[in-house]
C-alpha positions as CSV (number, residue, x, y, z in Angstrom):
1,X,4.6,-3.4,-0.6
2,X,6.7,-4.5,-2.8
3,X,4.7,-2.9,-5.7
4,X,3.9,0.6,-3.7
5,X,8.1,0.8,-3.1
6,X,8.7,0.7,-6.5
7,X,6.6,3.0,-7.6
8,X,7.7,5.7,-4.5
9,X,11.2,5.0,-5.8
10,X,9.8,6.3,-9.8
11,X,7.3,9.0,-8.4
12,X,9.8,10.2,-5.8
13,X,10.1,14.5,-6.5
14,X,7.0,14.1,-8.6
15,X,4.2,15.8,-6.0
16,X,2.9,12.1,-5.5
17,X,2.6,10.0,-2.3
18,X,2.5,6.2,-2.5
19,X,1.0,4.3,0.4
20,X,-0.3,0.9,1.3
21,X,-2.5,-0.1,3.8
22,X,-3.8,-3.0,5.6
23,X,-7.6,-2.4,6.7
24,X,-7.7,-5.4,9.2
25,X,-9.2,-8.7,9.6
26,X,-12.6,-7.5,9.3
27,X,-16.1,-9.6,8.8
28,X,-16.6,-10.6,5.0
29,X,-17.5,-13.8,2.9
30,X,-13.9,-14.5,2.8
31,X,-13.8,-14.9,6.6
32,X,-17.2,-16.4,6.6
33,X,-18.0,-13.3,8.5
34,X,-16.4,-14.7,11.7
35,X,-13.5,-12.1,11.6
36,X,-12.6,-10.1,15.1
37,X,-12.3,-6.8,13.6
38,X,-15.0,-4.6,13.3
39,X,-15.9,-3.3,9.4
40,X,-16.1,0.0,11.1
41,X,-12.3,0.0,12.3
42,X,-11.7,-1.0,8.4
43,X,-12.6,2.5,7.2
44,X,-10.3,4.4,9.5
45,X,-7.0,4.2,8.1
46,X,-9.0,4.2,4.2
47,X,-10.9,8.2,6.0
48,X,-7.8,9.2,7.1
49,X,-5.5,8.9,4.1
50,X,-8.4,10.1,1.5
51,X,-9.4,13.4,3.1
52,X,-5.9,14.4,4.2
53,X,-6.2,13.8,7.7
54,X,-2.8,12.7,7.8
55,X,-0.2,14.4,5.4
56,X,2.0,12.1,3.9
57,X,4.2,14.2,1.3
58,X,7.1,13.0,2.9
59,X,6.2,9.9,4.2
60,X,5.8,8.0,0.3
61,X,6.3,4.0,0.4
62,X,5.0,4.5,4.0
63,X,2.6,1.2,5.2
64,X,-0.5,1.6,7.7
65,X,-1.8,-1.0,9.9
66,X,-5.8,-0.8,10.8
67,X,-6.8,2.2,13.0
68,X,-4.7,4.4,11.8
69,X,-1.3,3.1,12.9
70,X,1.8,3.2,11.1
71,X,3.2,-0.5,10.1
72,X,6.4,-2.3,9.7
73,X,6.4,-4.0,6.5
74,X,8.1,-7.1,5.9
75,X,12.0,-6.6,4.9
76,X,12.0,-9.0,2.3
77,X,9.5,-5.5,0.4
78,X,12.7,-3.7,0.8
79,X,14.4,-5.9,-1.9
80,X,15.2,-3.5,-4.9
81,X,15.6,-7.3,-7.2
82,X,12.1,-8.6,-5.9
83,X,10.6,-4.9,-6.5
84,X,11.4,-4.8,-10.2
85,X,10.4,-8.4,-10.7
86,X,6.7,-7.8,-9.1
87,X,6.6,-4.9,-11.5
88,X,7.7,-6.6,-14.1
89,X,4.7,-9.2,-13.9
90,X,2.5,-6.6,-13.3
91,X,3.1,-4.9,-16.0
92,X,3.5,-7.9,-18.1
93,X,-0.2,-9.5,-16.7
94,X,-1.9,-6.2,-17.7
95,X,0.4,-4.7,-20.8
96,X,0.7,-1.2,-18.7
97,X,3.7,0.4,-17.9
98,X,4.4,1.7,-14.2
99,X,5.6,5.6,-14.1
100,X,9.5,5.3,-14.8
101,X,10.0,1.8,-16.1
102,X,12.2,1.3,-19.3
């Protein structure tokens, strides 16, 4: 989160939405398959946000729980210092510059 507020903050006015979301804890070989989530419910929020079904022009930096409910991020993602540090690494790990960065 801390990644998809920074870049709402640069993209902000620019015709571009920034979301995160969590798909749940669904079956995979990470969970050994064991996880109570369906892979189904997984999809739902992914559907929703890629054909449109839910218009979030004005909702950028907005985080979505599984089934297609809004979440509460942690505050600590609200920290402006903490932002431009994550990006900082990112952009240092991959030699790319986010949208907006000096």
């Amino acid at each position: 989160m801390c990644l998809v507020n920074a870049a709402a903050k640069r993209l902000q006015g620019k015709g571009t939405s920034v979301v995160a979301m969590h798909p749940g804890y669904v079956p995979t070989k990470l969970t050994k398959f064991e996880a109570p989530d369906k892979m189904e419910d997984g999809l739902e929020t992914y559907v929703m946000l890629a054909e449109g079904e839910y218009d979030v022009s004005g909702e950028t930096g907005r985080y979505f729980d599984p089934k297609k409910q809004k979440g509460e991020p942690l505050p600590a993602t609200e920290d402006v210092g903490l932002q431009e540090a994550v990006v900082k690494a990112l952009e240092d790990f991959t030699g790319l510059k986010l949208p907006g960065s000096a």
